[in-house]
N, C-alpha and C positions, 0 to 999 in steps of 0.2 A: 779830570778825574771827578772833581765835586759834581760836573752836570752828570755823569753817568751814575751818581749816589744818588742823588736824588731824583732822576728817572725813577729806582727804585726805593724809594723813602718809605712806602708805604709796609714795605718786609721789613726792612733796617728798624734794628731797636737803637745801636751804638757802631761808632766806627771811631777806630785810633790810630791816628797815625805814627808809627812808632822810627819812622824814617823817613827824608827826604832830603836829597841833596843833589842837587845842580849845579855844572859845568858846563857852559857854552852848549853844546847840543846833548851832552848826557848826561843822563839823571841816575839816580839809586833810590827806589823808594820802597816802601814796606809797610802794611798796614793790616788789622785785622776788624775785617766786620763781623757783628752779634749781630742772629736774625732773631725775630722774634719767638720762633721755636727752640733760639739757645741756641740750636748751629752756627759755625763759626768758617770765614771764610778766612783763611792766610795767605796773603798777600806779598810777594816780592818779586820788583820788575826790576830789571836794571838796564839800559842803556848807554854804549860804551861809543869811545869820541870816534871810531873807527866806522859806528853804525849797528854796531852785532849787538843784540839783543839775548838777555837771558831772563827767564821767568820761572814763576812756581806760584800754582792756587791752589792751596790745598784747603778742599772745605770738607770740614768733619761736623758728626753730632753732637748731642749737648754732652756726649761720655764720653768725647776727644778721640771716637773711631772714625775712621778714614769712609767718607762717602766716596769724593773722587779727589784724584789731583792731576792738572794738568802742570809740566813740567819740561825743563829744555835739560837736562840735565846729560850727560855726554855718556851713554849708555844704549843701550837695546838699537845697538848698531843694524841690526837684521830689519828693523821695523823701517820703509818704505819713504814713512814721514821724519827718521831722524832730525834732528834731534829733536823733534815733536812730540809730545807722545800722555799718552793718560793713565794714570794710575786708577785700577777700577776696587772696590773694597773686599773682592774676592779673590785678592792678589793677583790676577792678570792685569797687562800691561798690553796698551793697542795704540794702533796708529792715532795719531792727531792732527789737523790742521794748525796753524800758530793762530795761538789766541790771547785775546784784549778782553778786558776788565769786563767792557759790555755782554760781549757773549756768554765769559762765566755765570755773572749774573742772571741772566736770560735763564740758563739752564737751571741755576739752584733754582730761582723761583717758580719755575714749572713743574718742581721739585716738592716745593712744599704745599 
């Protein structure tokens, strides 16, 4: 996680880790990055002993509105990518690929 922060250091104002915990092969973590425009990325991945993975990025602006979120969250059954899927800020919800820290990132910063 830290080399993918600092891949993007140069956006990052602050980042907090506000969870982490590890067991043999699964983790819980949770963290929120400040970019420098004050948008804020929210962070929580978990990883279960079983393998299943469940996630949420939710990045908003400096006025805490919803840019996007991507989410595993057990919902929008009809959507192709279940349980994948993206919250967009004009309240629709669309397919998604399963995504990693890097890619979020990728995206907000092409962003600002």
């Amino acid at each position: 996680m830290l080399k993918v922060l600092n891949k993007y250091s140069d956006f990052i104002k602050t980042y907090d880790i506000v969870k982490y915990n590890v067991a043999g092969s699964s983790y819980e973590l949770g963290f929120i990055i400040v970019f420098y425009n004050m948008s804020e990325l929210h962070v929580s991945d978990y990883v279960f002993l079983n393998g299943d993975r469940k996630y949420t990025f939710h990045f908003q602006n400096r006025f805490s509105e919803l840019i996007f979120r991507y989410d595993t969250a057990p919902h929008y059954k009809e959507l192709a990518t279940y349980p994948y899927h993206k919250h967009l800020k004009d309240g629709n919800v669309i397919e998604s690929n399963i995504m990693y820290l890097d890619e979020v990132l990728q995206e907000i910063v092409l962003s600002l």
